[in-house]
C-alpha positions in Angstrom: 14.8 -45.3 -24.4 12.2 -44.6 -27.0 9.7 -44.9 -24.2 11.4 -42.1 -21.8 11.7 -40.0 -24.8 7.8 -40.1 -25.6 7.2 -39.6 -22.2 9.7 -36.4 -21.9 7.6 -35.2 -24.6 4.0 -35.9 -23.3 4.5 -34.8 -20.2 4.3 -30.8 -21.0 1.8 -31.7 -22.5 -0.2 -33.5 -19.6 1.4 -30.7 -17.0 -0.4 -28.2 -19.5 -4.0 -30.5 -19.6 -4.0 -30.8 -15.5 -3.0 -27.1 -15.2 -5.9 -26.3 -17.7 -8.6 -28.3 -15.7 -7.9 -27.6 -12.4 -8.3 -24.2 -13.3 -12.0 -25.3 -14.7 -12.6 -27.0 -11.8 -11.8 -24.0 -9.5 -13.5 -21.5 -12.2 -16.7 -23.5 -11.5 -16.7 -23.4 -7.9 -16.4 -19.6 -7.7 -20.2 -17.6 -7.4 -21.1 -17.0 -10.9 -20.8 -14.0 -12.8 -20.1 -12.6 -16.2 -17.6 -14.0 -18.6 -14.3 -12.1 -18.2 -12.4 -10.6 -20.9 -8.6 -11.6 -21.3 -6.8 -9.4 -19.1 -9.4 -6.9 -18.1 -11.5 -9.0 -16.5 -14.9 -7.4 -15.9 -13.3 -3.8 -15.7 -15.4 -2.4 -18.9 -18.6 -3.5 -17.3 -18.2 -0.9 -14.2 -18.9 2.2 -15.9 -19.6 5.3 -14.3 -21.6 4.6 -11.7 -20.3 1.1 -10.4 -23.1 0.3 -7.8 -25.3 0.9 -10.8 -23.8 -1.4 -13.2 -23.3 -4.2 -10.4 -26.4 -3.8 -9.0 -27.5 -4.7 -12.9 -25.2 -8.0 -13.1 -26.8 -9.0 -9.7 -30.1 -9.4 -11.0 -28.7 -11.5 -13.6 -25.9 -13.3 -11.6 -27.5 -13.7 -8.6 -26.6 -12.0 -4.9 -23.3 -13.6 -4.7 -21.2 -13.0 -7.7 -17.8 -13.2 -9.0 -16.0 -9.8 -10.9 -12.9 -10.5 -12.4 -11.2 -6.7 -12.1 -7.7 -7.0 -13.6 -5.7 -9.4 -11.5 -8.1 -8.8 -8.5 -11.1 -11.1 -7.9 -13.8 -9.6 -6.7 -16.7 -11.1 -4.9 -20.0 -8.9 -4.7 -22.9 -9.4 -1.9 -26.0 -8.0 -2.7 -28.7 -9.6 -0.4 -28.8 -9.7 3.6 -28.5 -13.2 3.9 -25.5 -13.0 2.1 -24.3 -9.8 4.1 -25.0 -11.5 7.1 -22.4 -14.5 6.2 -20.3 -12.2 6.0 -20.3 -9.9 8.4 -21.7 -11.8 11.1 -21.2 -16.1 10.4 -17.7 -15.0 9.0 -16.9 -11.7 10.4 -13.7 -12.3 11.7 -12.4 -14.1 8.4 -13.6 -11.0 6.5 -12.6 -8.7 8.8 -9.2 -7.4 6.6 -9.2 -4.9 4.1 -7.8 -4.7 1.0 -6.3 -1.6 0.4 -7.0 0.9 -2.5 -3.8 2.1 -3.9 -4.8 5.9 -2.9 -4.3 5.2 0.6 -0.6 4.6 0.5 -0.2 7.9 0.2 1.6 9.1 3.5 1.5 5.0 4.7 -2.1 5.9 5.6 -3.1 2.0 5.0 -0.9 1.1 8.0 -2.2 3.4 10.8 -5.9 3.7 9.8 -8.5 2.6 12.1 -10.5 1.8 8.9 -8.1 -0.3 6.8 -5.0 -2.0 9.4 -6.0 -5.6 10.8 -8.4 -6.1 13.6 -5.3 -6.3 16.2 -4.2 -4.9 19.2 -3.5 -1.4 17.6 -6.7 -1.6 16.3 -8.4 -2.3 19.4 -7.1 0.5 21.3 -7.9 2.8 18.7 -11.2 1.5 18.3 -11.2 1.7 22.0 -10.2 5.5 22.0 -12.6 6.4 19.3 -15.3 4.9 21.5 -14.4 6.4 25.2 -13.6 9.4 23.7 -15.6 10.7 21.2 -18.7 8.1 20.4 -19.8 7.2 23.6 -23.3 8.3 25.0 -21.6 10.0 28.2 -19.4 12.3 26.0 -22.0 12.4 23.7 -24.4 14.0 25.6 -21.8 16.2 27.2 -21.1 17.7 24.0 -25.0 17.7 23.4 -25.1 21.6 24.0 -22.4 22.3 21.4 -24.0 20.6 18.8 -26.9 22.6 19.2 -25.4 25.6 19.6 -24.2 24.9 16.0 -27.4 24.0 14.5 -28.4 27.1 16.2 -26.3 29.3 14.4 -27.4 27.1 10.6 -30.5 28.2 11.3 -29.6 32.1 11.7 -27.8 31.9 8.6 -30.7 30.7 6.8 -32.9 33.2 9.0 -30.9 35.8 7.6 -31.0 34.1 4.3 -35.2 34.6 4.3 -34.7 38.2 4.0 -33.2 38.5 0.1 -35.4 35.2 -1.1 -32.3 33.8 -2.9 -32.5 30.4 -3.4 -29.5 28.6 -0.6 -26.7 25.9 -1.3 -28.0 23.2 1.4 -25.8 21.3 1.3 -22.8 23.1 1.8 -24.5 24.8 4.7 -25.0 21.7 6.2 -21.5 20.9 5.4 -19.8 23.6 7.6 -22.9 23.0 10.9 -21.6 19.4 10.7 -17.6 20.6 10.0 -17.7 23.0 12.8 -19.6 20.8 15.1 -17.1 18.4 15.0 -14.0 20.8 15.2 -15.5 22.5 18.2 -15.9 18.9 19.6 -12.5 18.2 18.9 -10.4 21.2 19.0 -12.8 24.0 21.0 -12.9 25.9 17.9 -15.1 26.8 14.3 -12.7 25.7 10.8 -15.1 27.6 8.8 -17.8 30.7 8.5 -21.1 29.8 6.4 -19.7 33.2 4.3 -16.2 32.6 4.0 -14.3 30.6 1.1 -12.5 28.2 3.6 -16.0 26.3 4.2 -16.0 25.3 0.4 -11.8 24.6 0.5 -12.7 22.5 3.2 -15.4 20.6 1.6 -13.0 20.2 -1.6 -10.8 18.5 0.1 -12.8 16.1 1.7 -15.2 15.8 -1.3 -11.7 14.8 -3.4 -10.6 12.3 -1.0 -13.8 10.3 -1.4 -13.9 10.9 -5.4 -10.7 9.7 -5.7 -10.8 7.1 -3.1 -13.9 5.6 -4.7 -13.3 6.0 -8.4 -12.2 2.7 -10.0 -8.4 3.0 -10.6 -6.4 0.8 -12.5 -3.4 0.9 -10.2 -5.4 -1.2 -7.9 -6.5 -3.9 -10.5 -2.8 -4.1 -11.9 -1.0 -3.6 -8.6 2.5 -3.5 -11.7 1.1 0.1 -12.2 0.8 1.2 -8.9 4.3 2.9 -9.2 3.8 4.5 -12.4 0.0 5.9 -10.9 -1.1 5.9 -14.6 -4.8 7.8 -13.5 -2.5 10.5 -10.9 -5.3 9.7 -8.1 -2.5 9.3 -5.4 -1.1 12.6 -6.7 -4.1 14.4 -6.3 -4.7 12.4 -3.1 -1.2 13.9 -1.4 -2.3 17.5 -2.0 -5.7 16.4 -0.4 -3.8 14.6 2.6 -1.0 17.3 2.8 -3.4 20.1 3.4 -5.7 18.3 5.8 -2.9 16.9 7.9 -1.1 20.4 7.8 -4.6 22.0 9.6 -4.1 19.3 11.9 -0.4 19.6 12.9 -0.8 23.2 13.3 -3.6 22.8 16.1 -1.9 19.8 17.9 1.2 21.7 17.8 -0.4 25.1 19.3 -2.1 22.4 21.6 1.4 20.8 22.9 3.0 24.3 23.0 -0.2 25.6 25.0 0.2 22.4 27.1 3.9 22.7 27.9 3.7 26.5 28.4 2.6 28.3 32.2 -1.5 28.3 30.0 -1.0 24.5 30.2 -3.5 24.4 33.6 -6.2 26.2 31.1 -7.2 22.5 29.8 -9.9 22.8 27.0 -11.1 19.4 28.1 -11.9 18.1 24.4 -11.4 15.4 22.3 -7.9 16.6 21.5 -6.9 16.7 25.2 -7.9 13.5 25.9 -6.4 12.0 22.8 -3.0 13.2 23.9 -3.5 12.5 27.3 -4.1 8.8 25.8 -0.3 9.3 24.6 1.3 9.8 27.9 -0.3 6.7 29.7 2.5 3.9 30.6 2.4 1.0 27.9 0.5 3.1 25.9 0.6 1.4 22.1 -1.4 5.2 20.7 1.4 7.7 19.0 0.9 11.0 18.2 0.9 9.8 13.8 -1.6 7.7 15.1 -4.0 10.1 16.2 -3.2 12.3 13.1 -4.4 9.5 11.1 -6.9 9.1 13.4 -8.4 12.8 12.7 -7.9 12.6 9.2 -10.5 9.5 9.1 -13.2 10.5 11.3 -12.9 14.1 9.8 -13.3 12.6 6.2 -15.6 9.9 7.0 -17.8 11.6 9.1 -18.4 15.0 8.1 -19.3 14.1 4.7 -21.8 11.5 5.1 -23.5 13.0 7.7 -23.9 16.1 5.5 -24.5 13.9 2.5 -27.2 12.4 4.2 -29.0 15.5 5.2 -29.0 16.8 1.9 -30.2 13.4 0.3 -33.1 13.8 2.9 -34.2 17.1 2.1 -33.8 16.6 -1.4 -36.5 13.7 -0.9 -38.9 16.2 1.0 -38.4 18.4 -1.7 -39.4 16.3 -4.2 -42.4 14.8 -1.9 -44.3 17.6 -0.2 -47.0 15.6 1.4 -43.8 13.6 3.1 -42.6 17.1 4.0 -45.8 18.6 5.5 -46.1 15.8 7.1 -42.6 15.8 8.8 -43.7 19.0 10.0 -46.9 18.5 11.7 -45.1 15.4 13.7 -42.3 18.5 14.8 -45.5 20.8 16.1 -47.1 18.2 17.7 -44.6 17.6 19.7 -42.9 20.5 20.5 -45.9 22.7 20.3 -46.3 25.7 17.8 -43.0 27.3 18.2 -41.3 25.5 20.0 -37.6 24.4 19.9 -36.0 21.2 18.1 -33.5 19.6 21.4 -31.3 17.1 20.4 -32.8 15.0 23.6 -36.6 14.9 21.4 -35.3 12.7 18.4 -36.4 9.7 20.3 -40.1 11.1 19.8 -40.1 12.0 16.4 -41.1 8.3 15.0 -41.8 9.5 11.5 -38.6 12.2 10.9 -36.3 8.9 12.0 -38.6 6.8 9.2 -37.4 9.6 7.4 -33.7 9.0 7.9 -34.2 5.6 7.4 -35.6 5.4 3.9 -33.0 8.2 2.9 -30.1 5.7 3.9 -31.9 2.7 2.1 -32.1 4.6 -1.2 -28.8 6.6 -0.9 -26.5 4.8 1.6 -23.5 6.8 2.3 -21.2 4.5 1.2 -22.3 2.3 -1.4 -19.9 -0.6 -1.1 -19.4 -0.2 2.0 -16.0 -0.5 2.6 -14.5 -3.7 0.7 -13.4 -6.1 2.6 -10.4 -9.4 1.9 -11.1 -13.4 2.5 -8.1 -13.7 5.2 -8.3 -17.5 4.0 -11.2 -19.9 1.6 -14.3 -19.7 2.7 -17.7 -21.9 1.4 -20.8 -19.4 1.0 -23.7 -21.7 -0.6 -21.9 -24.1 -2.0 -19.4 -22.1 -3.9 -15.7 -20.8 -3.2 -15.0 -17.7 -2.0 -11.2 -17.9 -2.6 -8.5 -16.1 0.2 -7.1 -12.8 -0.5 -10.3 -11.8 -2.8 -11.9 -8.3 -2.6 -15.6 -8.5 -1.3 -18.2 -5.8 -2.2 -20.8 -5.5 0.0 -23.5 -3.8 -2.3 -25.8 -2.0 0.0 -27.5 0.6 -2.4 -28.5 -2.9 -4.5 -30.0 -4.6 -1.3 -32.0 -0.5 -0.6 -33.5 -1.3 -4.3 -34.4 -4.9 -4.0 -38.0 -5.6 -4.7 -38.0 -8.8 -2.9 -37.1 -7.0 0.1 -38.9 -4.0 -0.7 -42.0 -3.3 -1.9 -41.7 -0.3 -4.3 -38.1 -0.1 -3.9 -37.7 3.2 -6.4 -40.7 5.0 -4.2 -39.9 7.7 -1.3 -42.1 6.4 1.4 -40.8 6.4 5.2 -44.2 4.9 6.0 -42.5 1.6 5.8 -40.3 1.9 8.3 -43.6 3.0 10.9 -45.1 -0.8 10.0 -41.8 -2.8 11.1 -39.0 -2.1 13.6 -36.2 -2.0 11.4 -33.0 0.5 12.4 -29.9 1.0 10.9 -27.5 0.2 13.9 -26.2 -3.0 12.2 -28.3 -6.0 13.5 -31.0 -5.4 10.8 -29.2 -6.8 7.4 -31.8 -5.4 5.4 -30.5 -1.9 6.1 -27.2 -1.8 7.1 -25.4 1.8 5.7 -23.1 2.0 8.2 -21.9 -1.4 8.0 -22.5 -4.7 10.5 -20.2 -7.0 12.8 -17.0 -5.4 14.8 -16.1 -3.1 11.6 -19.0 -1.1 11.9 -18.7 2.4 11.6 -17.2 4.2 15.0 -19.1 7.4 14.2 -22.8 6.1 14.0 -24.0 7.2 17.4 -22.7 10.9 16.4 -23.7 11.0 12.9 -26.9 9.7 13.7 -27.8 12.7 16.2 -26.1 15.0 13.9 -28.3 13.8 10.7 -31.9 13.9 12.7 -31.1 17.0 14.7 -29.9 19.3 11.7 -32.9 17.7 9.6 -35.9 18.3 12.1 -34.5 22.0 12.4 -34.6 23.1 8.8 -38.1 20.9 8.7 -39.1 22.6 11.2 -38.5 26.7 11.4 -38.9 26.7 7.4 -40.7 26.3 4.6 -39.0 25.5 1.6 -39.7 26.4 -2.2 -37.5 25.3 -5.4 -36.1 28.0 -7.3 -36.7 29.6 -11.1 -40.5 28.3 -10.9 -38.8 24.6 -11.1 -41.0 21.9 -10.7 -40.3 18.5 -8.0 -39.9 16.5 -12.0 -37.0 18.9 -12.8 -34.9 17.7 -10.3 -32.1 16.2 -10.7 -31.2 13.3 -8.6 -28.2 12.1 -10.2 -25.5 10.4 -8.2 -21.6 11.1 -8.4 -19.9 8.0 -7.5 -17.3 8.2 -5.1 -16.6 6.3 -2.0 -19.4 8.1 -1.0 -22.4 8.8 -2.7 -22.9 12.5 -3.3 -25.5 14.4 -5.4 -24.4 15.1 -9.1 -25.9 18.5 -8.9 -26.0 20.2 -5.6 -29.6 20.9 -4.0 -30.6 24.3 -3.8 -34.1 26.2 -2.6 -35.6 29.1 -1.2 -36.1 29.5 2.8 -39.2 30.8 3.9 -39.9 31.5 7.5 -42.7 29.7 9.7 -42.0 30.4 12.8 
């Protein structure tokens, strides 16, 4: 009796011991990383520019690193080798997402072609963005629209010349690429370069991305995510409600066009098609589905494509030898006035190394977006446990010495000594993303970036304003799910052509 009675009390004890060094034992076979606090986690060490600060722990840590956030564990990538586990070796184990608490708002999360599972609906979504819009046939069918856009940027800043005021690139870029895509996918503008709707516009989007990439508390403490203690998914519903009411209000003039005696006067765009994917038998595609569908590739690609082109000229700004240089490639080879066609990209080797150096030192999307472990997985040795968040840190791998020579220095000469592209197959430089979540919108936002670049290259010269020199400016970063300028890039067309 006395010995069931010391072993009634022993045991909580040993329960408590084996419970204390299993957890050890698992602690040690996670990727290293900082020591948590209680509760917290690693939360504090984020700061205000995450890729920053966990680009920092890296170097310490090493390119596969454990992040406690809250209750989430987090494992960050910052090295191709590592990126390549998992996009490629392990792609379809880290093919889930896990889902930021902003993009419940509206049940986004569950019709998204960036967040739901790689199934079925997936795949004919996927398949639909591809046919449809991505494609190189409809691509180059909508090749004259594009540059009938560009075309009317470059007017703008034509007209611009005349007063010598220094121009918001940015947001001009913002409404070529806006209205490029809108024309591709409804036949019509959604903005004027002089009219306030442009900016509205670019608020929205810009405040989806802020809030969607600003570290919330509601997704390390999922407890909070009714109470929304940071009001992000507040914000985000006025964002989402106003973009999804432009949206109703074109598909619904579309279906009412359709049904009416005008229906024969098809515009033959994206829209169309998307709706004709609707009425096919068996078809899995609903009309919420390609609302959803809008709202991504609107948000996604609109503003990294502009992002990207203002990045870029910011860097020719600040480098005018890159910049002259960029232009003599344009004369040579479409002669002294000539025009910039979408279909002479492929010929302008050094504008594209360009492109390519501007992605490695301001990707897009920092992070990428995260993926989940659908189930344990052994990376070198160490656990990467199911159902944690991985952080694929790209802007770390663009700043990696030991990959990069000079990784802080502007020179696109490095990508005219090695055959490196962006297109997911080259870890060392993957903005977009690698594997079979790439980004849909590549093929279009890669035309989009080059074309819009090599025109303001090329018809202008370009000065900084209030006698500012290239070392006043300011190339801060505003973290967000993507990576904008903190201030916004402004300078003075001058006509040379």
């Amino acid at each position: 009796m006395d010995y069931c009675l010391v072993l009634l009390l022993i045991l909580p004890f040993v329960w408590a011991f084996i419970r204390v060094v299993s957890s050890n034992l698992s602690s040690q076979t996670l990727p290293p990383g900082p020591h948590p606090f209680p509760i917290i986690g690693n939360i504090l060490e984020l700061g205000k520019l995450p890729h920053q600060a966990i680009a920092k722990l890296s170097k310490t840590y090493g390119p596969l690193m454990t992040l406690k956030l809250g209750s989430i564990t987090t494992i960050v990538i910052s090295s191709p080798n590592m990126a390549k586990e998992v996009l490629q070796k392990n792609d379809q184990a880290f093919s889930s997402r896990t889902i930021p608490n902003v993009f419940h708002v509206f049940d986004h999360h569950k019709v998204s072609i960036a967040l739901i599972p790689t199934n079925s609906k997936w795949k004919n979504l996927r398949k639909a963005s591809a046919t449809q819009i991505f494609a190189t046939k409809p691509l180059d069918a909508t090749q004259a629209l594009r540059q009938t856009k560009v075309q009317e940027l470059i007017d703008h800043v034509n007209q611009s010349c005349k007063s010598g005021a220094p121009i918001d690139i940015g947001r001009l870029v913002f409404t070529t690429v806006l209205n490029s895509i809108s024309n591709t996918f409804f036949s019509m503008d959604l903005a004027q370069y002089d009219s306030n709707l442009s900016q509205e516009f670019r608020d929205l989007v810009c405040g989806i991305a802020e809030e969607a990439g600003k570290p919330n508390v509601a997704d390390y403490f999922p407890a909070l995510r009714l109470i929304d203690p940071q009001g992000v998914r507040k914000r985000t519903r006025i964002y989402f409600s106003k973009l999804l009411g432009i949206f109703d209000g074109i598909i619904n003039q579309r279906l009412q066009l359709t049904a009416s005696s005008e229906g024969s006067k098809a515009s033959n765009d994206v829209l169309d098609s998307l709706l004709n994917l609707i009425e096919e038998d068996n078809s899995e595609i609903s009309l919420l589905d390609i609302k959803h569908l809008l709202l991504d590739l609107f948000v996604a690609g609109i503003d990294t494509t502009s992002s990207t082109t203002e990045w870029a000229m910011t860097l020719l700004l600040q480098n005018s030898e890159k910049m002259t240089k960029a232009r003599d490639e344009l004369e040579e080879v479409l002669g002294k006035g000539g025009n910039v066609q979408e279909s002479d990209i492929s010929k302008f080797h050094y504008l594209q190394a360009i492109v390519k150096e501007t992605l490695r030192l301001h990707p897009p999307v920092p992070f990428l977006v995260p993926r989940k472990a659908e189930t344990n997985i052994e990376m070198c040795g160490f656990l990467v446990p199911k159902n944690s968040q991985i952080l694929i840190n790209v802007w770390a791998m663009g700043r990696d010495s030991s990959i990069w020579p000079n990784p802080n220095l502007f020179m696109p000469e490095r990508f005219l000594e090695q055959d490196i592209n962006f297109k997911g197959l080259d870890f060392e430089l993957i903005p977009f993303g690698a594997g079979r979540r790439i980004c849909p919108g590549l093929p279009l936002g890669n035309r989009m970036v080059h074309l819009m670049l090599a025109s303001l290259v090329h018809y202008f010269a370009w000065e900084l304003p209030d006698e500012m020199t290239t070392k006043d400016m300011d190339m801060g970063e505003l973290f967000g799910m993507t990576l904008h300028k903190a201030k916004p890039l402004k300078a003075i067309p001058i006509k040379s052509l």
